[in-house]
C-alpha positions as MATLAB code, in Angstrom:
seq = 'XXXXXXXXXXXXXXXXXXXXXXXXXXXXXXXXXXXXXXXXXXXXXXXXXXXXXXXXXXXXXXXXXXXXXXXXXXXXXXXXXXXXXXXXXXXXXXXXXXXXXXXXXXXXXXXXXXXXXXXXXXXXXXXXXXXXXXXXXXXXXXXXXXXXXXXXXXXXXXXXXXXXXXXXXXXXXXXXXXXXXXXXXXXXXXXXXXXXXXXXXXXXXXXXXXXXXXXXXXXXXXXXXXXXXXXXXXXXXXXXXXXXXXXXXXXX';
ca = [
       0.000    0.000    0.000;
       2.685    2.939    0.777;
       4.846    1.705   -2.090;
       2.054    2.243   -4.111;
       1.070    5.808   -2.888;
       4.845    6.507   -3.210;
       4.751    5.282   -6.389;
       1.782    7.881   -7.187;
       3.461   10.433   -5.656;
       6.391   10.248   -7.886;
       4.484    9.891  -10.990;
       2.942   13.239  -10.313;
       6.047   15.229   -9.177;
       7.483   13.572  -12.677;
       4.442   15.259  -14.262;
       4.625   18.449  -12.720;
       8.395   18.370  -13.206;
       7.625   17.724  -17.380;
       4.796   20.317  -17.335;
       7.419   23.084  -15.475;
      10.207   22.110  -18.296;
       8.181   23.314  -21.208;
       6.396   26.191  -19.607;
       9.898   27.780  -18.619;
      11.499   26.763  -21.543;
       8.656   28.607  -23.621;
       8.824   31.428  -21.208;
      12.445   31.248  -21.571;
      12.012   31.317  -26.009;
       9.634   34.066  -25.519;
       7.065   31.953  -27.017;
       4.913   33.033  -24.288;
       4.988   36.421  -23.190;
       4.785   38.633  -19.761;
       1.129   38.986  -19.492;
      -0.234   35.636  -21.133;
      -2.718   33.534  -19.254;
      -2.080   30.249  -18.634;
      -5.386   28.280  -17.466;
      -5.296   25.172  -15.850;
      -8.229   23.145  -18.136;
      -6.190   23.981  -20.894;
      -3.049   23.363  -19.712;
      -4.259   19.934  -18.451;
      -5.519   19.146  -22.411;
      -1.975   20.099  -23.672;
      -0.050   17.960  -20.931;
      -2.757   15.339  -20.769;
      -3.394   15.580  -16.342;
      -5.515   16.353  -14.170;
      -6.307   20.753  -13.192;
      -4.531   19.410   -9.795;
      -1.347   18.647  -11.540;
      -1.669   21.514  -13.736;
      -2.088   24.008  -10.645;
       0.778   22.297   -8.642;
       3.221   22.951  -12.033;
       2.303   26.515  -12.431;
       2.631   27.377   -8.171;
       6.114   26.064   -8.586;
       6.568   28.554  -11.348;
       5.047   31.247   -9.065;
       8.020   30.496   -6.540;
      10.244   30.988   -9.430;
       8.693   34.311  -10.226;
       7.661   32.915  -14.146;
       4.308   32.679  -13.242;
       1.779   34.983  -11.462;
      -0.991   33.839   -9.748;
      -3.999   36.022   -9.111;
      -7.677   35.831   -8.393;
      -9.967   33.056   -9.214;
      -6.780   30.774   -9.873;
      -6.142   32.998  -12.748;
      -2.196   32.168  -13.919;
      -0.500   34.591  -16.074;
       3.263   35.015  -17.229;
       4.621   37.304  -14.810;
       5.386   40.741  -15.958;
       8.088   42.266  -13.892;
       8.610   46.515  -13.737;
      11.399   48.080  -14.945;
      12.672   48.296  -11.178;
      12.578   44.723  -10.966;
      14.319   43.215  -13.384;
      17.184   45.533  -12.752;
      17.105   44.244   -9.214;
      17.110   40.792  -10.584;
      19.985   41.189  -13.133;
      21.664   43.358   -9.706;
      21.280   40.151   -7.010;
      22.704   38.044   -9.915;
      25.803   40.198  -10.875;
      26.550   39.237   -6.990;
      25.686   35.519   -7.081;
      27.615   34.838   -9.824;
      30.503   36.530   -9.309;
      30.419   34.283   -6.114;
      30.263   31.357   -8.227;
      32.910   31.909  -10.155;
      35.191   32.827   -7.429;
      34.331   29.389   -5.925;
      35.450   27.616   -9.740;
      38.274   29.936  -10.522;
      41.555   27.218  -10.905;
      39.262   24.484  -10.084;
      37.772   22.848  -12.927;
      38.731   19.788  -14.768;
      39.872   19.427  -18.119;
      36.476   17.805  -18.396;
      34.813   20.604  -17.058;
      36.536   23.181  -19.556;
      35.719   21.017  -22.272;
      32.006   20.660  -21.371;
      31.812   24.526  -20.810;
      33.726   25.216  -24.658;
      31.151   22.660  -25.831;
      28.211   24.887  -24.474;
      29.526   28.119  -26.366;
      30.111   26.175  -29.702;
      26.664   25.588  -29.354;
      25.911   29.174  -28.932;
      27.917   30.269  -31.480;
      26.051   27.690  -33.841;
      22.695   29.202  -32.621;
      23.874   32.919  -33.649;
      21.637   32.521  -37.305;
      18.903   31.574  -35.649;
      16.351   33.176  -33.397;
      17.337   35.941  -30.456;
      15.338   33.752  -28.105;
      17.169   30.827  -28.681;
      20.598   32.346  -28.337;
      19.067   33.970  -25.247;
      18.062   30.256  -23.492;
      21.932   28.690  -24.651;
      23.358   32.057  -22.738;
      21.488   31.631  -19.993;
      22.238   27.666  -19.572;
      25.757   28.122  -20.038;
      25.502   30.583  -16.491;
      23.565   27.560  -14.788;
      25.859   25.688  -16.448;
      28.466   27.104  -13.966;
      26.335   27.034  -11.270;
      26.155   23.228  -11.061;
      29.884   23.135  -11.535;
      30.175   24.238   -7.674;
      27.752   21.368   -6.208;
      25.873   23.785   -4.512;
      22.683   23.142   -4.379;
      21.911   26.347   -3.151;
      23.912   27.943   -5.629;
      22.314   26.346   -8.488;
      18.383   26.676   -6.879;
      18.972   30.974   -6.691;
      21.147   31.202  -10.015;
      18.635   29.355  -11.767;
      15.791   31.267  -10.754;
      17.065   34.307  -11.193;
      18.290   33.708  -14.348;
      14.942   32.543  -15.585;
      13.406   35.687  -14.063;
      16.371   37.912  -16.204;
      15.459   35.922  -18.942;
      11.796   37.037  -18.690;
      13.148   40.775  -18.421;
      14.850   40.172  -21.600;
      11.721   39.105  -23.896;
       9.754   42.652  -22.078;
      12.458   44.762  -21.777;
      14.828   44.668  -24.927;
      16.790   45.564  -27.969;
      17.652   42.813  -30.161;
      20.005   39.924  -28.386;
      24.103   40.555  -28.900;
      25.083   36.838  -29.267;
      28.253   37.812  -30.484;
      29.154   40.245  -27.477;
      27.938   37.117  -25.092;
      29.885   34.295  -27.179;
      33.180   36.489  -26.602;
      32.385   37.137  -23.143;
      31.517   33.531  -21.936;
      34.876   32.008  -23.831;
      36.984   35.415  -22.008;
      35.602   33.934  -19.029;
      35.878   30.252  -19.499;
      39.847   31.250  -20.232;
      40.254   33.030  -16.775;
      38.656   29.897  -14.993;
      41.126   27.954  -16.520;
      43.830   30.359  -15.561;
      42.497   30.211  -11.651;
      42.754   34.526  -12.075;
      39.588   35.064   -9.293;
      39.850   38.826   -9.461;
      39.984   38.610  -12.825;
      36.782   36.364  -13.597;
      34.873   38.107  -10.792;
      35.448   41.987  -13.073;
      35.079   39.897  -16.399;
      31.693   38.121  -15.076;
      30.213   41.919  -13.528;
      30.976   43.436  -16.539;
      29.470   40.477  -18.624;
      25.874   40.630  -16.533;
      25.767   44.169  -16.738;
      26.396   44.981  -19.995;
      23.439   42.360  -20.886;
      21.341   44.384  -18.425;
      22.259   47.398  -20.059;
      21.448   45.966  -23.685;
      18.420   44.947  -22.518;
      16.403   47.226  -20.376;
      15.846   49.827  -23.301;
      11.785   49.285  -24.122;
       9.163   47.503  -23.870;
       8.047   44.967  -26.792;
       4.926   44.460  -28.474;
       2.697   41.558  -27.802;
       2.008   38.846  -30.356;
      -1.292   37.423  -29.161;
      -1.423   33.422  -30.013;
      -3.441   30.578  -29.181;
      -2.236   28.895  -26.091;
      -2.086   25.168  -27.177;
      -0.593   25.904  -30.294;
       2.456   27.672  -28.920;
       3.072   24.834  -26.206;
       2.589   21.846  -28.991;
       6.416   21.979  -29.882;
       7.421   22.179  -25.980;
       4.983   19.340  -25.180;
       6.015   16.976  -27.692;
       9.860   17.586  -26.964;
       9.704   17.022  -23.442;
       7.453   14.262  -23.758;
      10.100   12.727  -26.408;
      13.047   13.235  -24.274;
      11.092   11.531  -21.197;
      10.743    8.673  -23.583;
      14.385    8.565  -24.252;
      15.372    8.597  -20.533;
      12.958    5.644  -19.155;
      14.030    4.002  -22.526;
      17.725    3.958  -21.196;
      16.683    2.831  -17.770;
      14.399    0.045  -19.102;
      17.586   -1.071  -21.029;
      19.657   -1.138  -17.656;
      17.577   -2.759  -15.786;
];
């Protein structure tokens, strides 16, 4: 009996987690903007759950200040002021310049390579979309963050890099890829180099010269269906969850 309510405990928390993956990661595109409801019938179609599941997904948003919640269990894309996001990109300069004081002449070769690999990809990204090139800067930051095996460290830089990343699809001129490409390898080199005072300035500077790009103006809203934007971010989480308990079947 409890291994079966633990079982159906973990089922759910594995389909909140998948519902949370595409939601930020289409926050995180700028598929869906500041402002955009989210409902939790519709939701529930896209994902294929319950409203219960749907609600759980979008309070753990909430606490990761994507998602408002507001009367009636009405759930919008958060919309942060001005003041805000420059707060959030300001507690982040701080955080991770902490982080990468903690990796400075400490990573493995493996490490390095991993982190060169991550800006390859971004530099591969730079003809497509701004929104893309936006999501593979931000991962390479919480890329870093897991590097330190905090767990801390990696709950408050992700979050507030997804908030930052919100900032940049309301507040912004068009995404420098290049400009981040250069900075992320400049940094990647003084990591390697184990210069701390060095990667601290190089990181500041990094963070808020993005902040500075991007908190010009506001954008214009788009205004699409709901289920059709999430289709792609359904069907690829969905695909890679298929993958994974593939691989595990084929362990066990």
């Amino acid at each position: 009996m409890a291994a079966r309510a633990s079982s159906k405990t973990s089922e759910s928390s594995d389909k909140v987690s998948v519902i949370c993956r595409a939601l930020r990661r289409a926050i995180i595109e700028q598929a869906l903007e500041p402002g955009a409801k989210l409902p939790e019938d519709a939701l529930g179609e896209r994902f294929g759950v319950s409203r219960t599941i749907a609600r759980h997904a979008l309070g753990q948003l909430a606490a990761e200040g994507l998602v408002e919640l507001r009367r009636n269990r009405i759930a919008v894309v958060a919309t942060p002021s001005w003041q805000e996001a420059r707060d959030a990109f300001d507690i982040r300069i701080e955080l991770e310049r902490l982080v990468v004081r903690q990796l400075a002449g400490k990573l493995t070769k493996a490490q390095i390579a991993e982190l060169n690999a991550h800006v390859d990809a971004e530099d591969r990204a730079r003809g497509g979309t701004d929104a893309v090139s936006i999501r593979l800067a931000t991962e390479f930051h919480i890329l870093l963050a897991h590097m330190t095996n905090s767990p801390i460290l990696v709950r408050y830089i992700s979050e507030v890099a997804y908030r930052c990343c919100l900032t940049l699809s309301l507040y912004s001129r068009p995404h420098s890829s290049e400009c981040a490409i250069n900075e992320h390898r400049a940094i990647i080199a003084a990591l390697a180099k184990g210069d701390a005072a060095k990667v601290m300035e190089l990181m500041h500077h990094h963070l808020d010269s993005v902040a500075n790009r991007a908190l010009v103006a506001p954008t214009p809203q788009r205004g699409r269906d709901l289920l059709d934007i999430l289709a792609p971010y359904a069907d690829e989480v969905t695909s890679d969850r298929v993958v994974k308990l593939s691989k595990i079947a084929r362990r066990g």
